[in-house]
C-alpha positions as MATLAB code, in Angstrom:
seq = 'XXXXXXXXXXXXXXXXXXXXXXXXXXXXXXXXXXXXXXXXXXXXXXXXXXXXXXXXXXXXXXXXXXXXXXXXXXXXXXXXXXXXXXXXXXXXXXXXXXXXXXXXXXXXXXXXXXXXXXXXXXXXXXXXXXXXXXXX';
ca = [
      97.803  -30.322  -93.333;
      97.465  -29.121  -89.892;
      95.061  -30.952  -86.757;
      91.904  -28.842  -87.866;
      92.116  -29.618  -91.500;
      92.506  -33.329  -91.223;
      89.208  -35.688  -91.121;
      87.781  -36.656  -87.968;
      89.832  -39.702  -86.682;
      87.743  -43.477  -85.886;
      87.494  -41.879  -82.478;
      85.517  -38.992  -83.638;
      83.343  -41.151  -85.725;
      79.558  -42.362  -83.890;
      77.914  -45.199  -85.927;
      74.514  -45.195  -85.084;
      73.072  -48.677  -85.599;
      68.926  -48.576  -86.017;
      67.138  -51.891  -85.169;
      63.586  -51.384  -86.231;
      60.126  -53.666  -84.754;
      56.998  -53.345  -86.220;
      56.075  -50.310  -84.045;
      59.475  -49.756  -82.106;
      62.892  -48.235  -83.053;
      66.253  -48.591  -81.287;
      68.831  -46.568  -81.701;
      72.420  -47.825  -80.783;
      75.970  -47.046  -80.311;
      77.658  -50.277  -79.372;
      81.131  -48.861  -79.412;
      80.028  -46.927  -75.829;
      76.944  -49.124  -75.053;
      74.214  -46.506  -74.909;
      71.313  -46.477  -76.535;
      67.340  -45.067  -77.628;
      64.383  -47.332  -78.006;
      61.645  -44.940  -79.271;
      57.936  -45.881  -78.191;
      54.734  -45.389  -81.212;
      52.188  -43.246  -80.778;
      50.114  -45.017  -78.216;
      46.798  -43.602  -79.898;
      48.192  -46.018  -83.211;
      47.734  -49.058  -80.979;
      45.710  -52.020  -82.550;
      43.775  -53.823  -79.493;
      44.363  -57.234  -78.848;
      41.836  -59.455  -80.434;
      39.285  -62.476  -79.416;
      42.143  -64.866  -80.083;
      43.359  -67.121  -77.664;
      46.153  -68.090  -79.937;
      47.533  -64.030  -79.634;
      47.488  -64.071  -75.956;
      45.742  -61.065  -75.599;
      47.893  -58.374  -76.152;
      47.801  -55.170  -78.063;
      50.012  -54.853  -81.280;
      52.394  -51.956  -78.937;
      52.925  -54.733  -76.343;
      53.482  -57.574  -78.100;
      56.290  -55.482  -80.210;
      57.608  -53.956  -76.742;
      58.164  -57.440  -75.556;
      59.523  -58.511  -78.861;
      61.650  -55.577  -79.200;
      63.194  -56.179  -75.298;
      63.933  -59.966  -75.964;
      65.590  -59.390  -78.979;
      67.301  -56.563  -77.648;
      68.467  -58.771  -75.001;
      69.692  -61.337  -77.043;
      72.175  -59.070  -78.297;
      73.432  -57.229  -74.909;
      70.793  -54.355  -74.600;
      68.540  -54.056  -71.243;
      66.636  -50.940  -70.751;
      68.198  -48.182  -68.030;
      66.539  -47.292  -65.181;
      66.801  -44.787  -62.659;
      67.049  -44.588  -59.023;
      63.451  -45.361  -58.093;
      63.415  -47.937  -60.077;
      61.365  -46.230  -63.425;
      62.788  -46.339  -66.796;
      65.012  -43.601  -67.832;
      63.241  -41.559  -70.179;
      65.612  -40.140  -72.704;
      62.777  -37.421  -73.630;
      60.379  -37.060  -76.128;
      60.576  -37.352  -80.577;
      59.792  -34.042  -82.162;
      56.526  -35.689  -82.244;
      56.011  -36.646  -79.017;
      56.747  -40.304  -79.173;
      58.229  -41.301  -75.868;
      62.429  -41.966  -75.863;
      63.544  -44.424  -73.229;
      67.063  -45.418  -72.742;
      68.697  -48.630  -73.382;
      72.582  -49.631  -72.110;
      74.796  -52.145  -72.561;
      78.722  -53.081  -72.089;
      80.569  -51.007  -74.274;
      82.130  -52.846  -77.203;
      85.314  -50.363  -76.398;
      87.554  -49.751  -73.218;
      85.544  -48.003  -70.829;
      84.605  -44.830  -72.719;
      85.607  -41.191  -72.036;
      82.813  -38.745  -70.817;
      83.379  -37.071  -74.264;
      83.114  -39.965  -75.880;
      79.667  -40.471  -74.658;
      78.951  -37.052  -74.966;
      79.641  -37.488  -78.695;
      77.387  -40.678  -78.722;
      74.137  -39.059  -76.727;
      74.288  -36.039  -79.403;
      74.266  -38.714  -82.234;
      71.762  -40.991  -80.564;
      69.365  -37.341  -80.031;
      69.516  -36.767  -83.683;
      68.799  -39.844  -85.195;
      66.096  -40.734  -82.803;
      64.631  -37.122  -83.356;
      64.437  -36.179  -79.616;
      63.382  -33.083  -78.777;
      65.891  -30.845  -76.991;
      63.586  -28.693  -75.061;
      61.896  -32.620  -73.980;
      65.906  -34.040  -72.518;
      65.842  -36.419  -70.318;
      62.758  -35.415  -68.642;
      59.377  -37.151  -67.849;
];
């Protein structure tokens, strides 16, 4: 059996691990420490109601801040850029917003193909839209 004809090697592998909140998903590859949360649909939003006991905050919030802390817990912070905004990773085929989400890799440092490898696995499962990339 020659290199092409053999199955892909551990290396080769991406194991996409999906954490999912009542309104948020996260998509993660430990193994290189990057990683999607995908927003809801903000029109989907429950208000917050008269409660003092809830605090006040919509059902989106309270998950976002739910979502982050547990996140957290576990090693992931979200990304941001150079003015200080959160990197957007893009937008779901239907137009949920896609921010990105890092953490130290559970691996050596990896390669740029490595990561390349990752943010093609981490596109698909999260259902970003490739014409939507890492823009606003």
């Amino acid at each position: 059996m020659n290199q092409s004809e053999q199955e892909p090697s551990w290396p080769d592998y991406v194991d996409v691990t999906i954490v999912e909140f009542a309104s948020h998903t996260a998509y993660l590859d430990p193994r290189t420490g990057t990683g999607y949360l995908v927003t809801p649909d903000p029109e989907r939003d429950i208000p917050a109601p008269d409660d003092p006991f809830v605090g006040g905050l919509s059902l989106h919030t309270a998950d976002w801040r739910r979502a982050l802390s547990h996140l957290e817990e576990d090693g992931w912070q979200l990304l941001y850029d150079d003015e200080g905004k959160v990197e957007r990773a893009g937008r779901t085929t239907d137009g949920r917003t896609v921010v990105c989400l890092f953490a130290p890799p559970a691996a050596d440092q990896p390669s740029l193909e490595t990561l390349r490898r990752a943010l093609i696995a981490l596109d698909l499962a999260a259902e970003v839209d490739p014409s939507t990339r890492h823009s606003d």
